[in-house]
N, C-alpha and C positions, 0 to 999 in steps of 0.2 A: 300376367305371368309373375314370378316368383323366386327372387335366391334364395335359398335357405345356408346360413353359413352355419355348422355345425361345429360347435370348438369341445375339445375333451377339458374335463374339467378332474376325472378322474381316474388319473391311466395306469390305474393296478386294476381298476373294475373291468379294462380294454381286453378281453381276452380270445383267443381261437374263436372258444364256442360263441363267448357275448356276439362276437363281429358276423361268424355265422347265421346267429341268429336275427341278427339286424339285416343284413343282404335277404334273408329270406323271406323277411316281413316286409321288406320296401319290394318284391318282385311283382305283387299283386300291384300295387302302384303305375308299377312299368308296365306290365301288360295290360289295364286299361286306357296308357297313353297318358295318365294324370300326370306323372313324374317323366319326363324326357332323356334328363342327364344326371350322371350323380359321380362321386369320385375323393380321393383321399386329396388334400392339402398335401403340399411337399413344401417345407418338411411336415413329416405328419402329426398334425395339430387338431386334425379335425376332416371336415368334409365339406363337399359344395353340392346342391341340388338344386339342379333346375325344373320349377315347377309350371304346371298350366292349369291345379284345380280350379274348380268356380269361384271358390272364394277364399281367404284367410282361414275365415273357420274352418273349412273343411279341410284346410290343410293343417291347421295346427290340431283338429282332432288326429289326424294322420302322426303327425310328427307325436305327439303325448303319447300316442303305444306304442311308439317305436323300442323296442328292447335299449339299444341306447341311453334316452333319454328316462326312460321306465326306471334304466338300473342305476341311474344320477351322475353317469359316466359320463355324458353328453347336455352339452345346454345349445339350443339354437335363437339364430334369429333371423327375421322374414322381412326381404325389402321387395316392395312390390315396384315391378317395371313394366312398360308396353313398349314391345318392340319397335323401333320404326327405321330400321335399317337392316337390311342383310347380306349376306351374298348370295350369290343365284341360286343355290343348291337348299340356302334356308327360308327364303320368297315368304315360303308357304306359312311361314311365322306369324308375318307381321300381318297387325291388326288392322 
């Protein structure tokens, strides 16, 4: 698995449509289950994602056409983790 911490690097580029459009490019993500969770930083600095692609690559392909990052608005970074703890409800996680 995978955090990706999302920081704005450019926040006049941050807009309706930009933000729009990034929620819509990361939805194909979620419905194949690649991406699980995702969400604004408070205070809003940026964003978190929790990942399960197969690999790095594939996620930073993912991540480089994200509209965000595309429009230099967003810079990220990827730490990779293996679960080994949960509670009952998230079981189904760990490795």
């Amino acid at each position: 698995m995978y955090l990706v911490d999302m920081s704005f690097i450019d926040m006049t580029k941050i807009t309706p449509e930009l933000t729009d459009k990034h929620k819509s490019y990361l939805e194909q993500e979620y419905k194949s289950n690649k991406l699980m969770f995702g969400g604004r930083k408070v205070p809003r600095t940026g964003g978190i994602l929790i990942s399960q692609h197969a690999s790095e690559y594939e996620l930073k392909q993912v991540l480089n056409s994200d509209p965000f990052v595309k429009s230099g608005a967003v810079t990220y970074s990827i730490t990779e983790f293996i679960p080994v703890m949960a509670s009952k409800d998230y079981e189904c996680i760990i490795a």
